[in-house]
N, C-alpha and C positions, 0 to 999 in steps of 0.2 A: 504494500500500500504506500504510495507516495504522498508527500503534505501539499496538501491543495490549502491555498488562503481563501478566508471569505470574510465578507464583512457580517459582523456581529455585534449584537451588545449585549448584553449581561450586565445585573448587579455587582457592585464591584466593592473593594475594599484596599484603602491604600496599603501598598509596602513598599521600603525603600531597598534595593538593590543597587550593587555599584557591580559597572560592567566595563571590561575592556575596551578603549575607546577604540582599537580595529576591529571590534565584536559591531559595535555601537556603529560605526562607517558602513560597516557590511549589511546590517539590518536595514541602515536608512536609504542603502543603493537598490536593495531589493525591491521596499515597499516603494520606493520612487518610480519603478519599473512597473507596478502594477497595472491593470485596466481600470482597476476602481480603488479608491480614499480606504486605505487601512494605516491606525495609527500605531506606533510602536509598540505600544501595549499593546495592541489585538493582536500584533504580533506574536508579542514575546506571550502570551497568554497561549496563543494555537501553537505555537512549539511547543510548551509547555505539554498542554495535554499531548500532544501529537507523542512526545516520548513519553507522557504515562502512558498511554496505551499500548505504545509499541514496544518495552524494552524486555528486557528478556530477565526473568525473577532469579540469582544464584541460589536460593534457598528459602525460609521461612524465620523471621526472624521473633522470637519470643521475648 
């Protein structure tokens, strides 16, 4: 399954994160690229689930 972007909104809750500013260059050239208005956070939100879904569990943890 590959990350397709879409626009969304959801309820939301602040948190502050500090991120690589080549991470930060790389995101904002992507959604600059889009067809349609997605903002960094909606971004960083669809990766977000996009690898909870898709990663792979090593174990259970208790």
């Amino acid at each position: 399954m590959s990350f397709k972007l879409r626009p969304d909104k959801k309820e939301t809750e602040n948190k502050t994160i500090r991120f690589p500013l080549p991470l930060i260059d790389r995101i904002e050239q992507t959604i600059a690229n889009e067809d349609f208005s997605i903002s960094f956070s909606g971004f960083v939100i669809q990766a977000c689930e996009y690898a909870l879904e898709n990663m792979e569990h090593t174990g259970t943890k208790k």
